[in-house]
mmCIF entry with sequence, helices, sheets and N, C-alpha, C, O atoms, coordinates in Angstrom:
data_MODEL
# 
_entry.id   MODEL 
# 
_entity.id                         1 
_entity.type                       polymer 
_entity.pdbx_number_of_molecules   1 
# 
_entity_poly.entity_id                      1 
_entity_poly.type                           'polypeptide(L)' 
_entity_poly.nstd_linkage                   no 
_entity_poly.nstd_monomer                   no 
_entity_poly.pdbx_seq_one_letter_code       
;(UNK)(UNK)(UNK)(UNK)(UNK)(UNK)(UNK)(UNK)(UNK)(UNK)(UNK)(UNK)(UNK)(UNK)(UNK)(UNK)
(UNK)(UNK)(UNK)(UNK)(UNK)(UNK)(UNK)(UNK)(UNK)(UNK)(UNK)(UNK)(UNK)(UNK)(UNK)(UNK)
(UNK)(UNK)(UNK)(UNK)(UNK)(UNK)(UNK)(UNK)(UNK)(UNK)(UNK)(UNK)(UNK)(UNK)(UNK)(UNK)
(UNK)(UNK)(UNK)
;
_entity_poly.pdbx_seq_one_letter_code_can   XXXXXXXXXXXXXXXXXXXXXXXXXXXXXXXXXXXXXXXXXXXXXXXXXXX 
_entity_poly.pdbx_strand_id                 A 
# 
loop_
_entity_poly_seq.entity_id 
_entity_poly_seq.num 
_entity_poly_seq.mon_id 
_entity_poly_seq.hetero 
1 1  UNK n 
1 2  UNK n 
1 3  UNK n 
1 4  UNK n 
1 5  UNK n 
1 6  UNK n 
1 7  UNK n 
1 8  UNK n 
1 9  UNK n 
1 10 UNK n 
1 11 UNK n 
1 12 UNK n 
1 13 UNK n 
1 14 UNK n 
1 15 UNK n 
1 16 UNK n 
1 17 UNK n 
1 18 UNK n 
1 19 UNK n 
1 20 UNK n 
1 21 UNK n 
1 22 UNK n 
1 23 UNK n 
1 24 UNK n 
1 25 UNK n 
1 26 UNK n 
1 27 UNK n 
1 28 UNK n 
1 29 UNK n 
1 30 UNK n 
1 31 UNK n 
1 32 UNK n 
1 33 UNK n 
1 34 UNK n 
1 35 UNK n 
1 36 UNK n 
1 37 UNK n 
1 38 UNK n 
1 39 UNK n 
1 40 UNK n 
1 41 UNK n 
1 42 UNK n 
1 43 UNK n 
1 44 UNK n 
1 45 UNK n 
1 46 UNK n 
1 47 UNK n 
1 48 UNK n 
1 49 UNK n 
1 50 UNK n 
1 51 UNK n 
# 
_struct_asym.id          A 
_struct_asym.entity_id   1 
# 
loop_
_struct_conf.conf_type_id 
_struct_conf.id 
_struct_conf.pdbx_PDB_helix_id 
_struct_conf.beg_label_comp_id 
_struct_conf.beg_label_asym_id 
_struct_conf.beg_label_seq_id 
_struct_conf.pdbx_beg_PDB_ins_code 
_struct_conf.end_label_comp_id 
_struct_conf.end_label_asym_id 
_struct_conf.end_label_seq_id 
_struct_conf.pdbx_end_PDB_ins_code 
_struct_conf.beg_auth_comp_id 
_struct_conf.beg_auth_asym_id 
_struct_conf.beg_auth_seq_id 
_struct_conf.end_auth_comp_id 
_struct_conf.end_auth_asym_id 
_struct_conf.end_auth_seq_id 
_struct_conf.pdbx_PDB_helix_class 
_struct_conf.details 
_struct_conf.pdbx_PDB_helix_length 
HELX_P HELX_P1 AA1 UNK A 8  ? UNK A 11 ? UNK A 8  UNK A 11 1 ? 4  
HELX_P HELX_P2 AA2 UNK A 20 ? UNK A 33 ? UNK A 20 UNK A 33 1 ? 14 
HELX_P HELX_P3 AA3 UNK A 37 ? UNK A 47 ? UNK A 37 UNK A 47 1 ? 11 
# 
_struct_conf_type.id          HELX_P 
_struct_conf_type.criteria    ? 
_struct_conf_type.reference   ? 
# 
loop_
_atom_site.group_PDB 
_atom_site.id 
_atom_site.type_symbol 
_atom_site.label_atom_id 
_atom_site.label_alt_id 
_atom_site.label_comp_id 
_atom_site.label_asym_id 
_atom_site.label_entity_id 
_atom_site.label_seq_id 
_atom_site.pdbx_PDB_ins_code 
_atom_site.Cartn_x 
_atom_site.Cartn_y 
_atom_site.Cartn_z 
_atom_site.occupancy 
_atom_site.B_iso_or_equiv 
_atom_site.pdbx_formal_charge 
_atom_site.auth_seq_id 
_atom_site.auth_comp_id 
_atom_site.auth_asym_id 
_atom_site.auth_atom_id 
_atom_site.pdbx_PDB_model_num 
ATOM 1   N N  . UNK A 1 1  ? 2.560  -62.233 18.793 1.00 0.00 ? 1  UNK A N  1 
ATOM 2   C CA . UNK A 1 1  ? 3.785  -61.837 19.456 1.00 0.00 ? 1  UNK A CA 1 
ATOM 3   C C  . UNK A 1 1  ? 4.813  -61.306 18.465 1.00 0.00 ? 1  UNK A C  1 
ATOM 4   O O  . UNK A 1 1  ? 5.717  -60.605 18.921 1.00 0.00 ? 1  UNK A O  1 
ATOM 5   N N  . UNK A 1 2  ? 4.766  -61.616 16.886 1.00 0.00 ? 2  UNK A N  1 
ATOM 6   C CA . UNK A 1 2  ? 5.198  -60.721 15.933 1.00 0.00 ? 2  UNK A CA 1 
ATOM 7   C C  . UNK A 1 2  ? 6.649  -61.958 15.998 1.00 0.00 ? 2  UNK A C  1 
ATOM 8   O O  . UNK A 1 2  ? 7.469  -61.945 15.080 1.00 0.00 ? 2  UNK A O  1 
ATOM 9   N N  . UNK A 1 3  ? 6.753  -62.692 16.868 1.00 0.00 ? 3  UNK A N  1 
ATOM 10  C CA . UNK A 1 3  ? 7.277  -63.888 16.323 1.00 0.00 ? 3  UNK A CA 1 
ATOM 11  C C  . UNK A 1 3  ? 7.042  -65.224 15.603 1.00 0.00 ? 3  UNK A C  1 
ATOM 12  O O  . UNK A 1 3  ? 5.905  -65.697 15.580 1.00 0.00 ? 3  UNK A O  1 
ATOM 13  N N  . UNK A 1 4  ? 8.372  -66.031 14.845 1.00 0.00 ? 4  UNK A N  1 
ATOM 14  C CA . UNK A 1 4  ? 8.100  -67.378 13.929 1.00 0.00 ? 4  UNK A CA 1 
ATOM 15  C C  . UNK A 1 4  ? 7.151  -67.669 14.725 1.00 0.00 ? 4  UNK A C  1 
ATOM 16  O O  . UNK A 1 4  ? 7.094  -67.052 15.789 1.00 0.00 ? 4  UNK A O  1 
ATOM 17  N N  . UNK A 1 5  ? 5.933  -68.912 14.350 1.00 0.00 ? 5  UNK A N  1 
ATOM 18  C CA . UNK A 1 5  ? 5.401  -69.390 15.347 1.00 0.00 ? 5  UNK A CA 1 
ATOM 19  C C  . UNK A 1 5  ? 6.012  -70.815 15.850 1.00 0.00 ? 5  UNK A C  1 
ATOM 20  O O  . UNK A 1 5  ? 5.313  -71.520 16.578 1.00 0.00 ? 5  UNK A O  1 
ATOM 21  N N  . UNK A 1 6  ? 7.147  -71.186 15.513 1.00 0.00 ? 6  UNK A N  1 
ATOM 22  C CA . UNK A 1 6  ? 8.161  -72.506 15.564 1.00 0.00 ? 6  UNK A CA 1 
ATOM 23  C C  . UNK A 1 6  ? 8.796  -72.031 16.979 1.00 0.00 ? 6  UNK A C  1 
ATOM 24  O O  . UNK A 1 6  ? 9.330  -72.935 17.621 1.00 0.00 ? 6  UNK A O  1 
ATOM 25  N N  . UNK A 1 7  ? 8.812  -70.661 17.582 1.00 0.00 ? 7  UNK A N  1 
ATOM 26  C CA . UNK A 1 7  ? 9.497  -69.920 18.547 1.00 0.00 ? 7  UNK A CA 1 
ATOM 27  C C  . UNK A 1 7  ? 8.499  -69.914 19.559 1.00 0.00 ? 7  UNK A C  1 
ATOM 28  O O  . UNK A 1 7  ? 8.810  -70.187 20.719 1.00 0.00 ? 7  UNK A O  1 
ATOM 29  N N  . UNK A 1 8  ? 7.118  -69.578 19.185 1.00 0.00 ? 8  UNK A N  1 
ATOM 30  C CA . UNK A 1 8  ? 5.919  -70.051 20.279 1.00 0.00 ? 8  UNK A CA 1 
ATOM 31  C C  . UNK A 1 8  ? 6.100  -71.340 20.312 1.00 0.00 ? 8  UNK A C  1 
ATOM 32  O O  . UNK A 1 8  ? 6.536  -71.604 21.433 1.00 0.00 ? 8  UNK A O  1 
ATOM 33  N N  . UNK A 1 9  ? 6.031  -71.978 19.888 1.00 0.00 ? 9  UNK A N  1 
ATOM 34  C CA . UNK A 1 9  ? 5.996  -73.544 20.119 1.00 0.00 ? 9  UNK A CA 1 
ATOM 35  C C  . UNK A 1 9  ? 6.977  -74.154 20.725 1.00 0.00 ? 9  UNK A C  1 
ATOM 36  O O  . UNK A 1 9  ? 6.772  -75.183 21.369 1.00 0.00 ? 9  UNK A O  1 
ATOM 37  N N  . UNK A 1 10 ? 8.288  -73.557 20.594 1.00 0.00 ? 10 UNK A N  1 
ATOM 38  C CA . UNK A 1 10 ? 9.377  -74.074 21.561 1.00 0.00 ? 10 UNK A CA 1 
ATOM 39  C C  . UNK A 1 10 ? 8.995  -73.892 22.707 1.00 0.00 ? 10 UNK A C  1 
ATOM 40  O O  . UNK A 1 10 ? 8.988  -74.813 23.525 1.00 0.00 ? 10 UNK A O  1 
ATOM 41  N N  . UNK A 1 11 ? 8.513  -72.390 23.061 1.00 0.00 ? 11 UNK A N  1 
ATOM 42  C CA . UNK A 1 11 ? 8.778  -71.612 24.180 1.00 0.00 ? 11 UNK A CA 1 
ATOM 43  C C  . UNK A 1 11 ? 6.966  -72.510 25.266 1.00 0.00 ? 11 UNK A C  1 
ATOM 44  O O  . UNK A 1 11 ? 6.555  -72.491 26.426 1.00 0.00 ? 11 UNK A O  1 
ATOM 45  N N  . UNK A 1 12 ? 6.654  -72.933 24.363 1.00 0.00 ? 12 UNK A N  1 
ATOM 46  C CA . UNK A 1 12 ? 4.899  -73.606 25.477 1.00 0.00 ? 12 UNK A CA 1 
ATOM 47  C C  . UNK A 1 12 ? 5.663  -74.959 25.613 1.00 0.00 ? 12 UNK A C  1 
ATOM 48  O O  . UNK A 1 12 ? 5.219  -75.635 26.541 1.00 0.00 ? 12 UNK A O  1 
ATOM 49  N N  . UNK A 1 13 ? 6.651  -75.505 24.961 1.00 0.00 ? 13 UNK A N  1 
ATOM 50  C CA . UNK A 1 13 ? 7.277  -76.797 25.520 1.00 0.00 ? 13 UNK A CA 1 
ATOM 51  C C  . UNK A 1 13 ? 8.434  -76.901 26.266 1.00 0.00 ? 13 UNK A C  1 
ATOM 52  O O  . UNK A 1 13 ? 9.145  -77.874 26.516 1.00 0.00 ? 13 UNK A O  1 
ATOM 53  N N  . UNK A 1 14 ? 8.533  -75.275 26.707 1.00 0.00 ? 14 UNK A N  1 
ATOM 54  C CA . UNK A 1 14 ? 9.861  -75.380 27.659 1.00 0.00 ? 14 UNK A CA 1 
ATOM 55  C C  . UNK A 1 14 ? 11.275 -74.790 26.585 1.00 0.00 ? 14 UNK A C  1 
ATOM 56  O O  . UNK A 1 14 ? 12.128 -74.058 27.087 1.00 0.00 ? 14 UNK A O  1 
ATOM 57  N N  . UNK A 1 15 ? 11.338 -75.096 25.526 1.00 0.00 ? 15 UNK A N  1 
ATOM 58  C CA . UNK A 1 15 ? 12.088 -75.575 24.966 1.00 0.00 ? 15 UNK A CA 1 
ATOM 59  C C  . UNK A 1 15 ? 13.077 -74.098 24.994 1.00 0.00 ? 15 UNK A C  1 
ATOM 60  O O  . UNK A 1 15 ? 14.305 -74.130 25.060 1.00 0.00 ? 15 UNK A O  1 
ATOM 61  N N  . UNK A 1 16 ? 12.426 -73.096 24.942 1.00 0.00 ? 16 UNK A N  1 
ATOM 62  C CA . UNK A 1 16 ? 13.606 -72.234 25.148 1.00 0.00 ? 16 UNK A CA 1 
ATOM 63  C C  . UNK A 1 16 ? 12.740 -71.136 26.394 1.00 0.00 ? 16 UNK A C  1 
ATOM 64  O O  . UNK A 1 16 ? 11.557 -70.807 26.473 1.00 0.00 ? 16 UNK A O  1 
ATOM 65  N N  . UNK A 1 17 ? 13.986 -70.782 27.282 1.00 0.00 ? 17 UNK A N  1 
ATOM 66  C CA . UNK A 1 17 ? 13.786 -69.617 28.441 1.00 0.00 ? 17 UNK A CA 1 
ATOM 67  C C  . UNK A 1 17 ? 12.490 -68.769 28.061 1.00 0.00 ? 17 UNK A C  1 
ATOM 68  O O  . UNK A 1 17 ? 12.156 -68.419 26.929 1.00 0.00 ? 17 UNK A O  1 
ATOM 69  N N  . UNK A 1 18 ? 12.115 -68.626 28.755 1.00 0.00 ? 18 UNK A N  1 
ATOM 70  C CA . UNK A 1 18 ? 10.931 -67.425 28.352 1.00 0.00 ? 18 UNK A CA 1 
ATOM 71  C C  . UNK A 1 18 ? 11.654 -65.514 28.765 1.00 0.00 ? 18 UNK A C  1 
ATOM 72  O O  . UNK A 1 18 ? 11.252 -64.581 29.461 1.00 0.00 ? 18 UNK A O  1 
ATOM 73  N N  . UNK A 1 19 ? 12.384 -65.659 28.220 1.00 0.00 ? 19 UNK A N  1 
ATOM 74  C CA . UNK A 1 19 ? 13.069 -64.225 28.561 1.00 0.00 ? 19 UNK A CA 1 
ATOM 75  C C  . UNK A 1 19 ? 12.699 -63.040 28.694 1.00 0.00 ? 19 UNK A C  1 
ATOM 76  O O  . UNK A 1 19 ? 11.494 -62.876 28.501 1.00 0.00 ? 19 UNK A O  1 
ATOM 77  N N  . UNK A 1 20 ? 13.263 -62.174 28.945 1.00 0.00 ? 20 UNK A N  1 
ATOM 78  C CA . UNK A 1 20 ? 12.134 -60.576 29.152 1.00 0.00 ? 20 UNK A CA 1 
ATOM 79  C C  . UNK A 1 20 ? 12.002 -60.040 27.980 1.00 0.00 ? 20 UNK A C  1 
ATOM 80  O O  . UNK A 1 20 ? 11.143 -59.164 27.874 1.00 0.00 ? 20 UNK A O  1 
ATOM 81  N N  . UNK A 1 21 ? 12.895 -60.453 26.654 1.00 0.00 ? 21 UNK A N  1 
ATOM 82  C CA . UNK A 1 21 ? 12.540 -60.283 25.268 1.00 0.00 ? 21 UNK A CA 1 
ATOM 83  C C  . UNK A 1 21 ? 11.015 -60.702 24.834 1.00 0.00 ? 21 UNK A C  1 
ATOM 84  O O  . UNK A 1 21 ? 10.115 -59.905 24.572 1.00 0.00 ? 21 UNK A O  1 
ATOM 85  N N  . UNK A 1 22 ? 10.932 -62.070 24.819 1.00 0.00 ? 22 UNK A N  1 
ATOM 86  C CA . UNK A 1 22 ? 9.599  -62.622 24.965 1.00 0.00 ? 22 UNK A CA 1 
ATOM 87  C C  . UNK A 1 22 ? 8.556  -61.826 25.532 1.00 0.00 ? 22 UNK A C  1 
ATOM 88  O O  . UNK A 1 22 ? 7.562  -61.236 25.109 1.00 0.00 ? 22 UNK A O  1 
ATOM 89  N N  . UNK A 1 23 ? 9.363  -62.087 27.112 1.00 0.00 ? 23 UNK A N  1 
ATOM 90  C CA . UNK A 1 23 ? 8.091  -61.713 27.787 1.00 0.00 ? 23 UNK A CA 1 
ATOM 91  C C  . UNK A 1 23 ? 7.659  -60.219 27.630 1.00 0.00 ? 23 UNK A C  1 
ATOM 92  O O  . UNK A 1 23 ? 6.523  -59.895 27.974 1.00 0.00 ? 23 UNK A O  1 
ATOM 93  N N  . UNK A 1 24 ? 8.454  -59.382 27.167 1.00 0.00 ? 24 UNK A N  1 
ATOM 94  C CA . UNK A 1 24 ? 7.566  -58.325 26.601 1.00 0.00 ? 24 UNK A CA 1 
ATOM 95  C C  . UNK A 1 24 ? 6.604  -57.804 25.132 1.00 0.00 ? 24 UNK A C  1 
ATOM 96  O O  . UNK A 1 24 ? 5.859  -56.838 24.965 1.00 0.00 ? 24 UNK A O  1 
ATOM 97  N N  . UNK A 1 25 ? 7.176  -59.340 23.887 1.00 0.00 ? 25 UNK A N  1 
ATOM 98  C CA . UNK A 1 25 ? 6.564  -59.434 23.447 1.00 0.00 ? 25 UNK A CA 1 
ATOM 99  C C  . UNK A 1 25 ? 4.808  -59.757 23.677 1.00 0.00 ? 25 UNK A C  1 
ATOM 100 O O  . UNK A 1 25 ? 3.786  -59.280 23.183 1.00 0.00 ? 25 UNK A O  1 
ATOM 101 N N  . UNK A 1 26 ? 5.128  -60.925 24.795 1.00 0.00 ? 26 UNK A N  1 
ATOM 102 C CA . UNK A 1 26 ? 3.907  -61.396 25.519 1.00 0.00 ? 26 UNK A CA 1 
ATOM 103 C C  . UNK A 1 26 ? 2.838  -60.489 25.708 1.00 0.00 ? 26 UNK A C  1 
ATOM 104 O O  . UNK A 1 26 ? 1.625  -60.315 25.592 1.00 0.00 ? 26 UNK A O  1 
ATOM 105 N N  . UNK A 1 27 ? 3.376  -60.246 25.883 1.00 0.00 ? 27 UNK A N  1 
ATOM 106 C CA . UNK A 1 27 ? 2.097  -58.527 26.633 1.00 0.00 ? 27 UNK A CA 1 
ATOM 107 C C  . UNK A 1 27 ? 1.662  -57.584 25.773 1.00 0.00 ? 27 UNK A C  1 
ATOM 108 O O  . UNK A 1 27 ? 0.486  -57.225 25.839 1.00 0.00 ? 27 UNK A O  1 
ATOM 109 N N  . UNK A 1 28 ? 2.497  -57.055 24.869 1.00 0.00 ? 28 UNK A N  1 
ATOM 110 C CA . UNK A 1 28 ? 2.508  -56.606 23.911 1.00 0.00 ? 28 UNK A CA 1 
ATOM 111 C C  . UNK A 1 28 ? 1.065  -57.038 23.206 1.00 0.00 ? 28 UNK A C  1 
ATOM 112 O O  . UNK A 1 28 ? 0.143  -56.230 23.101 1.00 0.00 ? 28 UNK A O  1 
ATOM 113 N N  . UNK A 1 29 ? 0.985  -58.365 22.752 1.00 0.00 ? 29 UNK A N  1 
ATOM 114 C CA . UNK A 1 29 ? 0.459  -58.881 22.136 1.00 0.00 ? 29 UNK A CA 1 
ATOM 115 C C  . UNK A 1 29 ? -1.074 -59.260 23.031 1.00 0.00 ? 29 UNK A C  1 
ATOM 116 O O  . UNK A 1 29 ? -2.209 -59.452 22.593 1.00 0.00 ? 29 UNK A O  1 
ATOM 117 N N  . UNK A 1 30 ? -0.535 -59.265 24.455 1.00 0.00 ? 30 UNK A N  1 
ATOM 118 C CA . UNK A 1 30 ? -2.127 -59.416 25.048 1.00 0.00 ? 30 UNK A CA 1 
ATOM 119 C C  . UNK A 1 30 ? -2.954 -57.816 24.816 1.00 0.00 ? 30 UNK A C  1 
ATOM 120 O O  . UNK A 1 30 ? -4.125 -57.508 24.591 1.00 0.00 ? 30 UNK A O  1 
ATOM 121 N N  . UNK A 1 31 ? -1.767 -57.087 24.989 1.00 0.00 ? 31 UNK A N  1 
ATOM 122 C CA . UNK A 1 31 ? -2.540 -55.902 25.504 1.00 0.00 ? 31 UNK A CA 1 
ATOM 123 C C  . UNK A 1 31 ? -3.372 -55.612 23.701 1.00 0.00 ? 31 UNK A C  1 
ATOM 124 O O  . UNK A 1 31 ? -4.573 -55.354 23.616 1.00 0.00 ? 31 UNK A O  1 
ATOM 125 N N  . UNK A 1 32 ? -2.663 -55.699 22.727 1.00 0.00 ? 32 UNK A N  1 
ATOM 126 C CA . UNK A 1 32 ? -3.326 -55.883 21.407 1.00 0.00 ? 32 UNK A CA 1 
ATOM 127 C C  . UNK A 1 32 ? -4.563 -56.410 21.253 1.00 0.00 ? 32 UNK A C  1 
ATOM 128 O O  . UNK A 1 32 ? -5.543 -55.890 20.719 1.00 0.00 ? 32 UNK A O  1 
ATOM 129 N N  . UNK A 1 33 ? -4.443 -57.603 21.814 1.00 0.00 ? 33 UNK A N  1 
ATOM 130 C CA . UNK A 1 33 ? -5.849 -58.329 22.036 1.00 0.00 ? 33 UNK A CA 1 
ATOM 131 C C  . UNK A 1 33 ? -6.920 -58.067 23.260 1.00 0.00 ? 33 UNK A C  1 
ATOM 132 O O  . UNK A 1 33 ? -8.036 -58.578 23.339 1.00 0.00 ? 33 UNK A O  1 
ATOM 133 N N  . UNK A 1 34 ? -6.522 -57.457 23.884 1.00 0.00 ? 34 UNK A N  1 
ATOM 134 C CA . UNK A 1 34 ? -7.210 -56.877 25.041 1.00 0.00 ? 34 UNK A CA 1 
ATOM 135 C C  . UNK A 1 34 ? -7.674 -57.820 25.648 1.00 0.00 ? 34 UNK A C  1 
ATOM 136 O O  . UNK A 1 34 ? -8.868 -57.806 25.945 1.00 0.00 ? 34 UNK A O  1 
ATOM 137 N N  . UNK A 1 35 ? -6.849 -58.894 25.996 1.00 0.00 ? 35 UNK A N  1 
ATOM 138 C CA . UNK A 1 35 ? -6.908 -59.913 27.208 1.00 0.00 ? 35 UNK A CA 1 
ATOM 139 C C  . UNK A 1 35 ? -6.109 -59.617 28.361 1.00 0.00 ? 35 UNK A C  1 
ATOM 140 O O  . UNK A 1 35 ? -4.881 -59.550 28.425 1.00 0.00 ? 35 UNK A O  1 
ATOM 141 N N  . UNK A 1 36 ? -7.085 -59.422 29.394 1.00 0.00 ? 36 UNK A N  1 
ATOM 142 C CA . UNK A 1 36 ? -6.957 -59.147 30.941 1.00 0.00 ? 36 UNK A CA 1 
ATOM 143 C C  . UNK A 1 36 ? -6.133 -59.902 31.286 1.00 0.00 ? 36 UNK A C  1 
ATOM 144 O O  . UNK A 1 36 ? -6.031 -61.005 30.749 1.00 0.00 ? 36 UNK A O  1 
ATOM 145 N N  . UNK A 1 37 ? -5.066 -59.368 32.606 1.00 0.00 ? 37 UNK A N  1 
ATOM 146 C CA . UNK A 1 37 ? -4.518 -60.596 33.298 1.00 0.00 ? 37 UNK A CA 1 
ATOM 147 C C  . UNK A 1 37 ? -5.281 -61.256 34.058 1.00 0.00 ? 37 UNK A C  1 
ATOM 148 O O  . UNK A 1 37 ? -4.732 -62.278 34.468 1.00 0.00 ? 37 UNK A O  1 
ATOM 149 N N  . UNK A 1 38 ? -6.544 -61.073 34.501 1.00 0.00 ? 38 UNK A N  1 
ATOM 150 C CA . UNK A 1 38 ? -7.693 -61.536 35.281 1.00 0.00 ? 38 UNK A CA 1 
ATOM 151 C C  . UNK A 1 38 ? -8.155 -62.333 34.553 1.00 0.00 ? 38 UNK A C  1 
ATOM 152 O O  . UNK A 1 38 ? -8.704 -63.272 35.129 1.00 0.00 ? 38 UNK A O  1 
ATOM 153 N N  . UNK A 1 39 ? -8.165 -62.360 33.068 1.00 0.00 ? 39 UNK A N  1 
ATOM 154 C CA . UNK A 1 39 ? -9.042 -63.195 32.123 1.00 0.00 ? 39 UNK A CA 1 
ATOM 155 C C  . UNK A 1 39 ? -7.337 -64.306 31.877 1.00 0.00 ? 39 UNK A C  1 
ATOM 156 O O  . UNK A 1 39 ? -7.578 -65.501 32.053 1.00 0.00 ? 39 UNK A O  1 
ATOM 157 N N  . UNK A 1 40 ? -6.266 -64.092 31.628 1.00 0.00 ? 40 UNK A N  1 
ATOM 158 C CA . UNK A 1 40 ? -5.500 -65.510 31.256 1.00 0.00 ? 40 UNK A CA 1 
ATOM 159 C C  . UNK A 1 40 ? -5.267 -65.717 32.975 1.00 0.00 ? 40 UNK A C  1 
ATOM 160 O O  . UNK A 1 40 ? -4.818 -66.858 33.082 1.00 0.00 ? 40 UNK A O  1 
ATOM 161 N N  . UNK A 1 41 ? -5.334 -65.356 33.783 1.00 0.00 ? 41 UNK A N  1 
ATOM 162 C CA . UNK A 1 41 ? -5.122 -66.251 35.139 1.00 0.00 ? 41 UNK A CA 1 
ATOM 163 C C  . UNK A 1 41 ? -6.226 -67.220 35.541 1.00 0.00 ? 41 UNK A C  1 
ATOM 164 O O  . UNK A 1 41 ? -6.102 -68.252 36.201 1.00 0.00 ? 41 UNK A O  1 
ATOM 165 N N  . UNK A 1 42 ? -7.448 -66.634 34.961 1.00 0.00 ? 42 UNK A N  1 
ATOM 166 C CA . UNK A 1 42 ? -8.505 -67.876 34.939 1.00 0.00 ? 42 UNK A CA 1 
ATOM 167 C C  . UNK A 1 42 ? -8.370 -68.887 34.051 1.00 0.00 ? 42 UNK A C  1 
ATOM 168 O O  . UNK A 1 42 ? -8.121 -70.052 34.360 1.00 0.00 ? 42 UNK A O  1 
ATOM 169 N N  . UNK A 1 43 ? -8.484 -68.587 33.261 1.00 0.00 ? 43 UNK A N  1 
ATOM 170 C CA . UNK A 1 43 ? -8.142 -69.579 31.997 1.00 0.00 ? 43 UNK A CA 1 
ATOM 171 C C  . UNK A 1 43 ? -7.302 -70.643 32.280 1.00 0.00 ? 43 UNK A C  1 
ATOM 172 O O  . UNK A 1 43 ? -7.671 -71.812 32.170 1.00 0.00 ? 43 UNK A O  1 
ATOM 173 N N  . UNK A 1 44 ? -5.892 -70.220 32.735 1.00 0.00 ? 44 UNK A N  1 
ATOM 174 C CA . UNK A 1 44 ? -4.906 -71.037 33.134 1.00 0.00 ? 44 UNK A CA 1 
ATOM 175 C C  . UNK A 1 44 ? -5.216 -72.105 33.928 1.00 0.00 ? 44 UNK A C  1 
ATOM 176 O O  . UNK A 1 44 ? -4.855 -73.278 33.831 1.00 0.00 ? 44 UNK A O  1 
ATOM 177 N N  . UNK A 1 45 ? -5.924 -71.569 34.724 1.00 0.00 ? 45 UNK A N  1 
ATOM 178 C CA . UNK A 1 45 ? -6.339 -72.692 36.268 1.00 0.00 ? 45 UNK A CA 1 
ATOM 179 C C  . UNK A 1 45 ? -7.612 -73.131 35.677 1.00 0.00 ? 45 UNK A C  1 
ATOM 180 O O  . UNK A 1 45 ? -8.096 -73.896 36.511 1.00 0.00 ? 45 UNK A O  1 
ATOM 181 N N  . UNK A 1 46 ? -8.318 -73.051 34.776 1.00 0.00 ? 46 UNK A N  1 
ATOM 182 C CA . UNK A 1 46 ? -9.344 -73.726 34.105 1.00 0.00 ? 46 UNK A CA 1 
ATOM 183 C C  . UNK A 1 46 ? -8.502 -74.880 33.437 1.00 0.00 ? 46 UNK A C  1 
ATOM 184 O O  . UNK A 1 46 ? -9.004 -76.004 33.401 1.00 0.00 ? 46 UNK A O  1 
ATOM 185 N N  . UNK A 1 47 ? -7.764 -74.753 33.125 1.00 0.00 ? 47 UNK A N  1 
ATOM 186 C CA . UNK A 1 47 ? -6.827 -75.609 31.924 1.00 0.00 ? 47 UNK A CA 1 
ATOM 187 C C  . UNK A 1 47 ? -6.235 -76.158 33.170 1.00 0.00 ? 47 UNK A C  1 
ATOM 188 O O  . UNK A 1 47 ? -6.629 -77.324 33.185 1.00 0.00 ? 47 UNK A O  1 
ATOM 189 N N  . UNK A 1 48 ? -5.470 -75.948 34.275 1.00 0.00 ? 48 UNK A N  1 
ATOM 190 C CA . UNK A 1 48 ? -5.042 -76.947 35.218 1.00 0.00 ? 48 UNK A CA 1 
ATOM 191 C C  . UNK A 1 48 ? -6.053 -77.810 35.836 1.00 0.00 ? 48 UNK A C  1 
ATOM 192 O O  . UNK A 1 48 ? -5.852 -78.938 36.286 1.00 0.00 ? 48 UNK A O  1 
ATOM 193 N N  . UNK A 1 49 ? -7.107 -77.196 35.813 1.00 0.00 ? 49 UNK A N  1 
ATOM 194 C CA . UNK A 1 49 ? -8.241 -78.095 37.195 1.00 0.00 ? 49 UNK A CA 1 
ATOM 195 C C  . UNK A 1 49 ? -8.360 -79.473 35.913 1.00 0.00 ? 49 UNK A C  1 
ATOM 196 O O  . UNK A 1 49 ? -8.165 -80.656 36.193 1.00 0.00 ? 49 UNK A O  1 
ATOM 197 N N  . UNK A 1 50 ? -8.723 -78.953 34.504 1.00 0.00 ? 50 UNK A N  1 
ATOM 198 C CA . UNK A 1 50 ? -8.787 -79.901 33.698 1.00 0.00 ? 50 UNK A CA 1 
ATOM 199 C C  . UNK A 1 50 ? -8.013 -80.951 33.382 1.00 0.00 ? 50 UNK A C  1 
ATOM 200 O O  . UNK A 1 50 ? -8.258 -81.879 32.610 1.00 0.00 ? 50 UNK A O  1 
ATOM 201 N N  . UNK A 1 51 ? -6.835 -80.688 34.187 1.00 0.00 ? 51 UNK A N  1 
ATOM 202 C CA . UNK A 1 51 ? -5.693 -81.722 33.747 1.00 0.00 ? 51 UNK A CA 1 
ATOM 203 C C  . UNK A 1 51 ? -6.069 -82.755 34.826 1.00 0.00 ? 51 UNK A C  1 
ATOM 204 O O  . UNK A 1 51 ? -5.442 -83.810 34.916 1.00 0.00 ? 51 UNK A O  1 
# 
């Protein structure tokens, strides 16, 4: 995301807003990695069913 990673780590504990700054880093960085939104929407709910 080309951010600290102390700033990811706030931001997966809530700890700060996920803003449209972020969130266009976010993407940014998926689309870099060429992860689908089809591929982190599974994932996600893989990681919830697991909880």
């Amino acid at each position: 995301m080309n951010v600290d990673v102390g700033i990811v780590g706030r931001l997966e504990r809530g700890e700060l807003p996920f803003s449209p700054l972020y969130e266009s880093k976010f993407k940014e960085a998926m689309e870099r990695l060429r992860v689908s939104n089809v591929e982190l929407v599974i994932r996600t709910m893989l990681e919830m069913k697991a909880k």
